[in-house]
C-alpha positions as CSV (number, residue, x, y, z in Angstrom):
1,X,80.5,75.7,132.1
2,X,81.8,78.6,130.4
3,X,85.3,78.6,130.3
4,X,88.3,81.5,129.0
5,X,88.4,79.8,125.5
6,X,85.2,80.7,124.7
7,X,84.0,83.6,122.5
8,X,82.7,86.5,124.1
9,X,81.4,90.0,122.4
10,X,82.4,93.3,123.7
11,X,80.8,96.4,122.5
12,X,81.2,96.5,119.0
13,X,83.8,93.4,118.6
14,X,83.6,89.4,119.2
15,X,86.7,88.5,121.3
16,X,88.0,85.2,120.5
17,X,88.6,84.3,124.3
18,X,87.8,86.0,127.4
19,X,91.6,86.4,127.8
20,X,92.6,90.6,128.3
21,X,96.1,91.6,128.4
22,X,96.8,94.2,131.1
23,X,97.7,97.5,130.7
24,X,101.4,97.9,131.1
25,X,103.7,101.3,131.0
26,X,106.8,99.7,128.9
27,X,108.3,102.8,127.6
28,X,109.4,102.2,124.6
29,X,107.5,105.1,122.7
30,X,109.1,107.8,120.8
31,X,110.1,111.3,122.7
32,X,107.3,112.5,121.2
33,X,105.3,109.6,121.9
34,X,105.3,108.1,118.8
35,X,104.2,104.2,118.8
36,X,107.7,102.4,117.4
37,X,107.8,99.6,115.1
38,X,108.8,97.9,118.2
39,X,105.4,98.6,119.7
40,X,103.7,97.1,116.9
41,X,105.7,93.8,117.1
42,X,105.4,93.9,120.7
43,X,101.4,93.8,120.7
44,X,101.4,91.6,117.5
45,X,103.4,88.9,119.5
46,X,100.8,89.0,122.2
47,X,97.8,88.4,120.1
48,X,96.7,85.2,120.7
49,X,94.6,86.5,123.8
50,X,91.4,88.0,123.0
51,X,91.3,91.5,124.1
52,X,94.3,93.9,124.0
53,X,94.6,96.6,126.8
54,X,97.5,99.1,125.9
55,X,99.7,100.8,128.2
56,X,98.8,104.1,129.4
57,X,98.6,107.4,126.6
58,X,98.7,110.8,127.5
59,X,95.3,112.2,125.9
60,X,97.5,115.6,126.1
61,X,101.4,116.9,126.4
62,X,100.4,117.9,130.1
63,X,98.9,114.3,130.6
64,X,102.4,112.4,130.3
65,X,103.8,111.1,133.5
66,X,106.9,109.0,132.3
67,X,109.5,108.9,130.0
68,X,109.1,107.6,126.6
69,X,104.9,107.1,127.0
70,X,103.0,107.2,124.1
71,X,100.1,109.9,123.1
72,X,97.2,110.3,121.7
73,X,96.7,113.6,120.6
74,X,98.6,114.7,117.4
75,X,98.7,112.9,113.9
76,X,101.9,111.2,114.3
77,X,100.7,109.4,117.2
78,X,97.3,108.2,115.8
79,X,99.3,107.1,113.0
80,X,101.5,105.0,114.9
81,X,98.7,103.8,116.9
82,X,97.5,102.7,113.6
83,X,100.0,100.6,112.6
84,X,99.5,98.7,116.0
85,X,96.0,98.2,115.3
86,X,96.4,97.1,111.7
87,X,99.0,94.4,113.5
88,X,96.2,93.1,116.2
89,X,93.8,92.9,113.8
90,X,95.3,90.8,111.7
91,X,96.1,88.6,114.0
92,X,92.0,88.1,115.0
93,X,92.3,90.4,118.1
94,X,90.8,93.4,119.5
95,X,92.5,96.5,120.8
96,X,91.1,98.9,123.6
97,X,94.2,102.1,124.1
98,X,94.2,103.1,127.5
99,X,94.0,106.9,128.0
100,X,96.1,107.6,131.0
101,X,96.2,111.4,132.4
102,X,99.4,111.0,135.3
103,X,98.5,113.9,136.9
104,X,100.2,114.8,139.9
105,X,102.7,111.4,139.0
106,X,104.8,113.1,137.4
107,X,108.1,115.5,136.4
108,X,108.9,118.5,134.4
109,X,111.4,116.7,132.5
110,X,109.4,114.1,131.3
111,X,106.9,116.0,129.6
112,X,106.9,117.7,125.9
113,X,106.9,121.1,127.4
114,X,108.4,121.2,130.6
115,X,104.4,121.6,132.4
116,X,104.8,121.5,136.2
117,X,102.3,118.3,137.0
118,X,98.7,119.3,137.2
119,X,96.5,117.3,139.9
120,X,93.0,118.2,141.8
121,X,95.2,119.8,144.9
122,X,98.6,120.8,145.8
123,X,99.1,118.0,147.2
124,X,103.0,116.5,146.8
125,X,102.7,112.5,146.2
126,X,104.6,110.4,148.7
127,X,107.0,108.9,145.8
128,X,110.1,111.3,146.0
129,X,111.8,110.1,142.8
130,X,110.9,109.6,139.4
131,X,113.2,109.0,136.6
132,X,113.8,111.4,133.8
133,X,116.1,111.7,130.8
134,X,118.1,113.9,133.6
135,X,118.3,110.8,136.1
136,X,116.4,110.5,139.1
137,X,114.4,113.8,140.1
138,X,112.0,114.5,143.0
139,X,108.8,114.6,141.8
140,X,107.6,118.7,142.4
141,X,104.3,119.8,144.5
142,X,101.9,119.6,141.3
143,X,99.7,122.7,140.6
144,X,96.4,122.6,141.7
145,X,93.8,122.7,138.7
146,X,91.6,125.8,138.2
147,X,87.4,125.2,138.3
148,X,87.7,126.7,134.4
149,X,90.1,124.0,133.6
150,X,88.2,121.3,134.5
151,X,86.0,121.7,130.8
152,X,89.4,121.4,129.3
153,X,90.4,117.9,131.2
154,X,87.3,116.5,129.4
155,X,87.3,117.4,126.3
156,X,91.2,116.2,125.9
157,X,89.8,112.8,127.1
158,X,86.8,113.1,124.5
159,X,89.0,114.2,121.6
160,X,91.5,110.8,122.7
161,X,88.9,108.7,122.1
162,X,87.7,110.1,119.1
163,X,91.9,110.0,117.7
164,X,91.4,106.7,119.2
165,X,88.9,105.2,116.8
166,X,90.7,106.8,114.1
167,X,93.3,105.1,114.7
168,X,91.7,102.0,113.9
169,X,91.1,101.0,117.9
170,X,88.3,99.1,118.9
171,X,88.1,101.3,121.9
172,X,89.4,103.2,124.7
173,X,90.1,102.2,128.4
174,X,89.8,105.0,130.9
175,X,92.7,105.2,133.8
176,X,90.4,105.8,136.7
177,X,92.6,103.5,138.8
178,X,96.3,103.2,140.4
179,X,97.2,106.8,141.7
180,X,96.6,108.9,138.6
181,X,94.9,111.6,137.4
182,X,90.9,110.2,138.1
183,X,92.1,108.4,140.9
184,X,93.2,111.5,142.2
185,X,90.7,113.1,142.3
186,X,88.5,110.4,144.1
187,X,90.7,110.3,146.7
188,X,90.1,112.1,149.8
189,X,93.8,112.7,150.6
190,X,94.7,114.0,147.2
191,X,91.3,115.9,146.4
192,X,91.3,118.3,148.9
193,X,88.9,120.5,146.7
194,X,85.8,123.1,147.8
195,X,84.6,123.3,144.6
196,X,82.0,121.4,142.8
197,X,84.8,118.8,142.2
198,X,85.5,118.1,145.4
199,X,84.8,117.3,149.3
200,X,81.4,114.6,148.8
201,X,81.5,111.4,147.3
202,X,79.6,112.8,144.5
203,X,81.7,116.0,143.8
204,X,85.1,113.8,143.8
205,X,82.9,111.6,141.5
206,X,82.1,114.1,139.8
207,X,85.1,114.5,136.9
208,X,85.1,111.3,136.3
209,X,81.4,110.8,135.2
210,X,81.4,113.7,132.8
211,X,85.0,112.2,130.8
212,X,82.9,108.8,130.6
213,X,79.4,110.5,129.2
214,X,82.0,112.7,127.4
215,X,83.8,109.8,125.3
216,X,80.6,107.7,125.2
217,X,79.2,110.3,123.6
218,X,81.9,110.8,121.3
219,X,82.2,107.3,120.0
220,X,79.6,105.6,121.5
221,X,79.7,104.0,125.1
222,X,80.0,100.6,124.1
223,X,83.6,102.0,122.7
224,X,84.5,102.8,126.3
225,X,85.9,101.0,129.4
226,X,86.9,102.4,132.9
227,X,89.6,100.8,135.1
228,X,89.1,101.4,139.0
229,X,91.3,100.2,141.5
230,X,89.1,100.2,145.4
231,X,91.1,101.3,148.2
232,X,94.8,99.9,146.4
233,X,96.8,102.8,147.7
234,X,98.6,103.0,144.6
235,X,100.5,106.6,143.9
236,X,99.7,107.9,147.6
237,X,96.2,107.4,147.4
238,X,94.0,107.2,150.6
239,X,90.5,106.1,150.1
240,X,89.7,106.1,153.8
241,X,87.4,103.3,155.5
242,X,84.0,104.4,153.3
243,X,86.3,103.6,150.6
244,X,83.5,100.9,149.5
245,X,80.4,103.5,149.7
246,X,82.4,105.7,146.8
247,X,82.8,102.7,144.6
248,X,78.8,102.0,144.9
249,X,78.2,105.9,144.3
250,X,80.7,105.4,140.9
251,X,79.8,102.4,139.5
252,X,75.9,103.2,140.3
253,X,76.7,106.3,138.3
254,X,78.6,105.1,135.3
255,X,76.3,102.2,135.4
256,X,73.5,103.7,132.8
257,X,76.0,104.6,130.3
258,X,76.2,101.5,128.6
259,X,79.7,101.2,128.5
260,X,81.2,98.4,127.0
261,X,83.3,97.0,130.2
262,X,84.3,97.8,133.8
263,X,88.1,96.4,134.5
264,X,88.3,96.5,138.2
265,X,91.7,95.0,139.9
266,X,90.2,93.4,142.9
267,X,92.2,93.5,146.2
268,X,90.1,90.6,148.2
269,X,86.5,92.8,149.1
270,X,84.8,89.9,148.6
271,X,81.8,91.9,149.5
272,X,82.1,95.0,147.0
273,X,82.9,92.7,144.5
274,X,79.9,90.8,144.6
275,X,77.7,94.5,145.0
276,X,79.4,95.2,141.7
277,X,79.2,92.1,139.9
278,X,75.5,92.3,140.9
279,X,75.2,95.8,139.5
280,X,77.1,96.8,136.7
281,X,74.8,95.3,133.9
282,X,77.5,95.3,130.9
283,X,80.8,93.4,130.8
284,X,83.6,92.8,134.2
285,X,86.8,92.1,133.7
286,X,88.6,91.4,136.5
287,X,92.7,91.4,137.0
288,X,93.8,89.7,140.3
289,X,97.4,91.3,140.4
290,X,100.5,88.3,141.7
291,X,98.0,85.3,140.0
292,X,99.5,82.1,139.0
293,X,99.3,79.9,135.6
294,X,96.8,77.9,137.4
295,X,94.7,80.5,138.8
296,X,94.1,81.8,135.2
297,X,90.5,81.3,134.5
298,X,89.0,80.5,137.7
299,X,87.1,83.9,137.9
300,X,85.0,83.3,134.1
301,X,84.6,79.4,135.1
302,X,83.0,80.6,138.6
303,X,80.5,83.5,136.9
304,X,82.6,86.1,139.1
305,X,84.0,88.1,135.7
306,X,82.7,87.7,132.3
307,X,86.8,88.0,130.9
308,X,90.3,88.4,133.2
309,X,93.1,90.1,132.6
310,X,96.6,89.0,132.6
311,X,99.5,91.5,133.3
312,X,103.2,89.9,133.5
313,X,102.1,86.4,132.4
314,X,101.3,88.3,129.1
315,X,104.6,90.3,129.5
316,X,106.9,87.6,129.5
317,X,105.0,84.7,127.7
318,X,104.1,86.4,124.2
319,X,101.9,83.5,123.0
320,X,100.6,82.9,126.6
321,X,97.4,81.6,125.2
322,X,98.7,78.9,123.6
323,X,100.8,77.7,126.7
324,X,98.3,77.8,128.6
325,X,96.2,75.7,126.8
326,X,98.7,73.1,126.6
327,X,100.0,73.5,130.1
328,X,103.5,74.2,129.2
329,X,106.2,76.1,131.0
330,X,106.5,79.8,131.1
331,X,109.1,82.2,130.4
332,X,110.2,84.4,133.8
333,X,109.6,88.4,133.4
334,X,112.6,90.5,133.6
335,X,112.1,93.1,135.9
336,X,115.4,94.6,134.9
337,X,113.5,95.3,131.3
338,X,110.4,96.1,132.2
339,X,110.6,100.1,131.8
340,X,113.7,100.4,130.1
341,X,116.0,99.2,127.0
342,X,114.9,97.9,123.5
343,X,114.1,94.6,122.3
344,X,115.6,93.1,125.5
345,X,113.2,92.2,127.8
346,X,110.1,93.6,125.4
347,X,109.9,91.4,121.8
348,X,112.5,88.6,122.7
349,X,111.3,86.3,125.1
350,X,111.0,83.3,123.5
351,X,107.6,81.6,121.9
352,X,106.9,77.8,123.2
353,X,107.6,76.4,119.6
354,X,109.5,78.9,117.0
């Protein structure tokens, strides 16, 4: 019976477990969104899993969402990236950065340049507040995105990948889940489109398709991951009751690409996630948001998922593999911490033996 512990190869890279850790926004970037040395420690500490996720970067300055997120589109940022790759590495791990465009989940105030939030309509998101270096702001009606803008979109998401690999990454995730950007626009209630980008399943589709070909071109699909999140109602999204039918359309789509992994946070279809388990033909990682210690595994042992991710298990237990093997207790995630201080609540929860 195959089991997390054993080896599994991904794309380019042999994972030494089928152990991911979740992408998770910590904040803790530069305000130019600079990886910190903190960063680096903070993924080195969690490298005992095979696969590292990161948190969501902007692939532009008009992409950022929250404060203190990193990037992935000037020098200083691949080189920080860099240095967290160089850290992962060494510890026998793979790193995938996640390339997160917010879209209309965002503020003014948090961005480089002040950008009102771009998104497929003018549709305001349901969230009222978001924090800023100004304190708590409501979040604007964004700015709906012109037809001749869409080219630009993609090729910010192809040159991220490209800074990606340069950076010494073993890949790149695609944000196509959660209320953001992609998600947006493949969600009837905030694409309210009449352009080729909008109103069917295969126009809302449609954006997302061309960034995957796009990167996979780039570096090479089996570089490339996409993260979708069916019907989770995350950021004000509304996927309606054919929610399932779009996922079919995408997936069936992105299917051919040969990417190296779909990460898809399942919400209890059992039905759509045994359509896509029977038809994605590359790699499924699946994260089962609120699971227990005990839980972890069940999905690779029962040939649902090929690896699982692990979101605040990771985040609080740095050497989470090595408890879990063993069965011993686990540190309690600080909520408190989660999007805010330094060290606190980020590289100082304690290791099972120092």
């Amino acid at each position: 019976m195959t089991t997390v512990w054993d080896s599994f190869v991904l794309g380019q890279v042999e994972l030494k477990n089928r152990l991911a850790m979740a992408p998770m926004t910590r904040n803790r970037a530069t305000v130019g969104g600079v990886p910190t040395d903190l960063m680096v420690d903070y993924y080195r500490q969690r490298s005992g899993l095979g696969l590292l996720i990161t948190e969501g970067t902007q692939p532009s300055a008009e992409g950022q969402g929250y404060m203190l997120t990193p990037g992935i589109y000037n020098d200083a940022q691949i080189a920080g990236w860099s240095k967290v790759a160089d850290a992962v590495h060494a510890e026998g791990s793979a790193l995938f950065i996640q390339v997160m465009h917010a879209g209309r989940i965002s503020h003014p105030d948090n961005t480089q340049d002040g950008t009102l939030p771009a998104a497929p309509s003018a549709v305001k998101p349901e969230v009222h507040e978001m924090n800023t270096a100004n304190g708590p702001q409501e979040i604007p009606t964004p700015r709906e995105l012109a037809t001749d803008e869409i080219p630009r979109i993609v090729e910010e998401f192809r040159t991220a990948a490209r800074s990606a690999v340069a950076a010494g990454a073993d890949g790149i995730e695609l944000h196509s889940a959660n209320g953001y950007l992609l998600h947006q626009f493949l969600s009837p209630n905030t694409n309210l489109r009449s352009d080729s980008y909008g109103g069917s399943v295969e126009n809302r589709a449609r954006l997302i398709v061309e960034i995957a070909k796009a990167a996979a071109e780039e570096i090479g699909g089996d570089r490339v991951g996409i993260r979708l999140s069916p019907n989770n109602g995350a950021g004000g999204t509304v996927e309606g009751p054919d929610y399932a039918d779009t996922y079919r359309h995408l997936v069936g789509e992105l299917a051919p690409l040969g990417l190296a992994y779909l990460h898809l946070m399942h919400i209890g279809d059992q039905e759509l996630l045994s359509w896509v388990r029977a038809n994605w033909p590359q790699a499924l990682i699946i994260n089962r948001p609120g699971r227990d210690a005990a839980e972890v595994g069940a999905d690779v042992s029962a040939g649902v998922a090929d690896l699982e991710s692990v979101g605040q298990l990771a985040l609080s237990n740095p050497d989470l593999a090595d408890r879990l093997k063993v069965g011993g207790p686990l540190n309690a995630a600080d909520p408190a911490t989660f999007f805010a201080g330094a060290e606190r609540g980020y590289i100082d929860y304690p290791a099972l033996v120092s």
